[in-house]
C-alpha positions as CSV (number, residue, x, y, z in Angstrom):
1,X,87.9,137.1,44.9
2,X,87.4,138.8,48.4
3,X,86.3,136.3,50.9
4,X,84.5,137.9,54.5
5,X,85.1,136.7,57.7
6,X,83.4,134.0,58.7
7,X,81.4,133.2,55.4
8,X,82.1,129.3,54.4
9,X,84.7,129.7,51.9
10,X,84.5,128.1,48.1
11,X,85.6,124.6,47.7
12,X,88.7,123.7,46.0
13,X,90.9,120.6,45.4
14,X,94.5,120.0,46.3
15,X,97.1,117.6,45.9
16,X,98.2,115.8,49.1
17,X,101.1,116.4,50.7
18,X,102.1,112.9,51.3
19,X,100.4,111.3,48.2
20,X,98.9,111.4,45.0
21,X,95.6,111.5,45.9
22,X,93.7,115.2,46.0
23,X,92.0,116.1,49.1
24,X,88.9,118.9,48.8
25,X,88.0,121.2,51.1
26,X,84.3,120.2,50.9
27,X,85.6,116.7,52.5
28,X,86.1,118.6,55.5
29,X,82.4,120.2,55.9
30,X,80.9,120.1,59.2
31,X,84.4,120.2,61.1
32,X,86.9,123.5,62.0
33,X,89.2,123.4,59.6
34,X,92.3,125.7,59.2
35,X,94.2,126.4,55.8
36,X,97.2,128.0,55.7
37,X,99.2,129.9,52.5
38,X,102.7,130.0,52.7
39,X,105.1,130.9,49.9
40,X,106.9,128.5,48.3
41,X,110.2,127.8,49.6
42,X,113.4,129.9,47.8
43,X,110.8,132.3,46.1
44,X,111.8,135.3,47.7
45,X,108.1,135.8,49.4
C-alpha cells in the first residue's frame, strides 16, 4: 500500500507501549501526530 504525502493515512491499532491497552491512530484525529517505524531491536535491520 503506497501512501502520498500529506494524504490522512489509514487507521490502525496498536498495542501500547506501557500497557495492555491498544491505542488507534484514529484517536489522535484532529491533532499532528508523528509515527515512527523502527526495526526491532537485534534483527539485523
Amino acid at each position: 500500500m503506497e501512501i502520498q504525502a500529506g494524504s490522512a493515512a489509514p487507521d490502525f491499532s496498536l498495542a501500547a507501549h506501557n500497557s495492555d491497552q491498544k491505542v488507534a491512530l484514529s484517536s489522535f484525529r484532529g491533532r499532528p501526530v508523528v509515527v515512527a517505524f523502527m526495526p526491532f531491536a537485534f534483527t539485523g535491520g
